[in-house]
Legacy VTK file of the C-alpha trace (Angstrom):
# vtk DataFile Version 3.0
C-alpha trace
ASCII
DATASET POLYDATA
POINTS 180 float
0.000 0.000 0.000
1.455 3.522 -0.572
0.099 6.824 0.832
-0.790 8.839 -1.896
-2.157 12.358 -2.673
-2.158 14.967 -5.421
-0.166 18.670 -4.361
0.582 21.488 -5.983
4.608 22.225 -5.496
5.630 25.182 -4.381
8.192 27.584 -6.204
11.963 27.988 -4.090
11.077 31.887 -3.074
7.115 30.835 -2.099
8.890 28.360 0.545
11.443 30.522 1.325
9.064 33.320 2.392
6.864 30.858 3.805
9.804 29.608 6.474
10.979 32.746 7.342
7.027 32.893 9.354
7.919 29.907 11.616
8.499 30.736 15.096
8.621 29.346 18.831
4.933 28.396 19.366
4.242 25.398 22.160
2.909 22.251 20.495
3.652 23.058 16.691
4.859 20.892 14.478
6.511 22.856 11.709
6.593 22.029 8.177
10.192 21.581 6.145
11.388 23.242 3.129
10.722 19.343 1.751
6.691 19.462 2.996
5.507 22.727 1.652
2.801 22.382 -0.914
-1.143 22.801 -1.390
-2.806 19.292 -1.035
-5.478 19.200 -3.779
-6.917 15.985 -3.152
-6.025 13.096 -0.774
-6.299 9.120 -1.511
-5.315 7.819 1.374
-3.535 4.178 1.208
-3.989 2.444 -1.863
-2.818 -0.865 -3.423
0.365 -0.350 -5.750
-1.631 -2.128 -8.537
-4.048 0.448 -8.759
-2.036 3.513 -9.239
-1.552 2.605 -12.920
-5.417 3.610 -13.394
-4.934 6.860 -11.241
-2.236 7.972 -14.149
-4.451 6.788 -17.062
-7.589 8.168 -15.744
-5.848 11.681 -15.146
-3.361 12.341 -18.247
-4.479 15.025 -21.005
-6.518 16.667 -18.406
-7.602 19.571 -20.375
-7.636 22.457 -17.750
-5.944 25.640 -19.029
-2.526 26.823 -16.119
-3.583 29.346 -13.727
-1.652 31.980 -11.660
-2.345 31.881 -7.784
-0.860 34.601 -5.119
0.226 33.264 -1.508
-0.786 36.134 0.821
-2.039 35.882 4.206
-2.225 33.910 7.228
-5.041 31.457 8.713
-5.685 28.035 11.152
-8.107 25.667 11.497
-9.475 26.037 15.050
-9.549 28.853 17.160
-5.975 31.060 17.108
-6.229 30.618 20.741
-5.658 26.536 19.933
-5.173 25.872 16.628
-5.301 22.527 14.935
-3.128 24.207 11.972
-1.570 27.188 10.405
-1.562 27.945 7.260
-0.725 30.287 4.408
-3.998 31.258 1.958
-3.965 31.292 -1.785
-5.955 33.344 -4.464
-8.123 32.976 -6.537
-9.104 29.808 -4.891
-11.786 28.997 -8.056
-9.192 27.618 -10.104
-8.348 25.151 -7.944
-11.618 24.184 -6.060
-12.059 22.810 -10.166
-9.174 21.198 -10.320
-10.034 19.701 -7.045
-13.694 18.981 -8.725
-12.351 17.492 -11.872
-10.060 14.811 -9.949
-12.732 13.592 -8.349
-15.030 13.133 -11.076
-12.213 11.526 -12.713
-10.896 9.248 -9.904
-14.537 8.017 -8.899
-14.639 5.459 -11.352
-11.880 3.600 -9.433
-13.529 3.428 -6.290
-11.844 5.885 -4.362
-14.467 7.643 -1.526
-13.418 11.404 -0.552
-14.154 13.457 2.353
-17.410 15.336 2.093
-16.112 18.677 4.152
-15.773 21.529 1.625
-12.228 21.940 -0.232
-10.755 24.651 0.960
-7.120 25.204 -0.742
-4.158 26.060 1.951
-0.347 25.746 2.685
0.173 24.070 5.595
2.535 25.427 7.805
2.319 23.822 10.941
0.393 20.926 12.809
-0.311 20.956 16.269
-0.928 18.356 18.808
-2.625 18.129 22.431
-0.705 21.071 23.699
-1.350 24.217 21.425
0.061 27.634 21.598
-1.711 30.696 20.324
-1.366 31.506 16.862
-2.532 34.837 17.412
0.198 37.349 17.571
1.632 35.411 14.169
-1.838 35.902 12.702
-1.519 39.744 13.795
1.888 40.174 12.434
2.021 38.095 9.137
-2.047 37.570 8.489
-1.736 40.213 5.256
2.080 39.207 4.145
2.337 38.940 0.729
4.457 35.021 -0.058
4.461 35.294 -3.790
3.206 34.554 -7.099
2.909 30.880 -8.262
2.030 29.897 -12.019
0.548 26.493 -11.871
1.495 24.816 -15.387
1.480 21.153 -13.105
-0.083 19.009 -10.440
1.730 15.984 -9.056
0.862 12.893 -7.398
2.971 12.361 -4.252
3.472 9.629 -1.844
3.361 10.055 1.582
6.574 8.321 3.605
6.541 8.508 7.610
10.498 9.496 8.595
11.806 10.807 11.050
10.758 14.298 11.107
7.525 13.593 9.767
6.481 12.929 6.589
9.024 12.682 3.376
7.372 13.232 0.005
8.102 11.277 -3.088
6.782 12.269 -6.848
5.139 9.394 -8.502
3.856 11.131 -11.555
3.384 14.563 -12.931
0.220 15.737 -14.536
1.063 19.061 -17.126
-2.376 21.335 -17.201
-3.326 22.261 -21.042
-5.671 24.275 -22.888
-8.161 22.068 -25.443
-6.754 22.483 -28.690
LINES 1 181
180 0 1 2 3 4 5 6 7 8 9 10 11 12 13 14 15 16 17 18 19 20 21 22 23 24 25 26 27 28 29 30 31 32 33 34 35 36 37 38 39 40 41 42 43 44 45 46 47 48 49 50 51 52 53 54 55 56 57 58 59 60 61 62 63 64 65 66 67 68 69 70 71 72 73 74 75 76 77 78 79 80 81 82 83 84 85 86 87 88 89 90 91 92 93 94 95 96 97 98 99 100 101 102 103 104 105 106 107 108 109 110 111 112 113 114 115 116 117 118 119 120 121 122 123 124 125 126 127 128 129 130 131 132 133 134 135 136 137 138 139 140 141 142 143 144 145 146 147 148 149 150 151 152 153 154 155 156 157 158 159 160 161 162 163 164 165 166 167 168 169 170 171 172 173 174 175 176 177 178 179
């Protein structure tokens, strides 16, 4: 079984920017240069014969490449105790339909996906049982500007537990064109 998921990667100055936010909060978990990217849909663990179909069912995707902006700070949970900080990206509507058109695509092999609403992040950092505040990082960085990103690709990553957390390995890469 791997771990898989699809991600958009994250240009060397977006991470960059994005690192210079982390700072000494009780009970984060912060993400590495290595785990920066926007999750666009997760799989979960699935058989190594199968991932064949996930390729074949996904390549000459006809959605045109997109420019997104990484600005701003958010969490899940209250900034008080967060769950998770992360960095917002605009416009999100290009990507809730990329999100939209890989499951339409993948359902056909089975796959079931959570029902909560999409809503497209950069994770920064996780946080356990014991959670610091969030909130003067959401007061000082919540309208920083992170960068541009022109989204040309979408990859397929599998998810590796190490040491420091998870290590992320590309299985295939999906290029995003316009219909002839």
């Amino acid at each position: 079984m791997q771990r898989l998921f699809f991600a958009l990667e994250m240009p060397e100055p977006v991470r960059q920017a994005l690192l210079c936010i982390k700072a000494p909060v009780d009970g984060a978990r912060w993400q590495s240069d290595g785990q920066l990217h926007l999750t666009l849909l997760f799989l979960g663990n699935v058989q190594k014969e199968t991932v064949p179909g996930i390729g074949l069912a996904l390549r000459g995707l006809s959605l045109p490449p997109f420019d997104l902006h990484v600005r701003g700070l958010g969490c899940f949970g209250q900034p008080e105790t967060p769950r998770n900080l992360w960095a917002a990206v605009t416009p999100e509507a290009p990507l809730i339909a990329l999100h939209a058109t890989l499951k339409e695509r993948l359902n056909s092999l089975g796959f079931s996906f959570e029902k909560r609403p999409f809503r497209p992040h950069i994770t920064l950092a996780r946080f356990k049982k014991q959670r610091g505040s969030v909130q003067s990082l959401l007061a000082e960085h919540g309208e920083d500007e992170f960068g541009a990103v022109t989204v040309r690709d979408f990859v397929l990553l599998q998810s590796t537990q190490g040491v420091r957390g998870s290590d992320y390995t590309v299985v295939e890469r999906f290029p995003l064109t316009e219909s002839p």
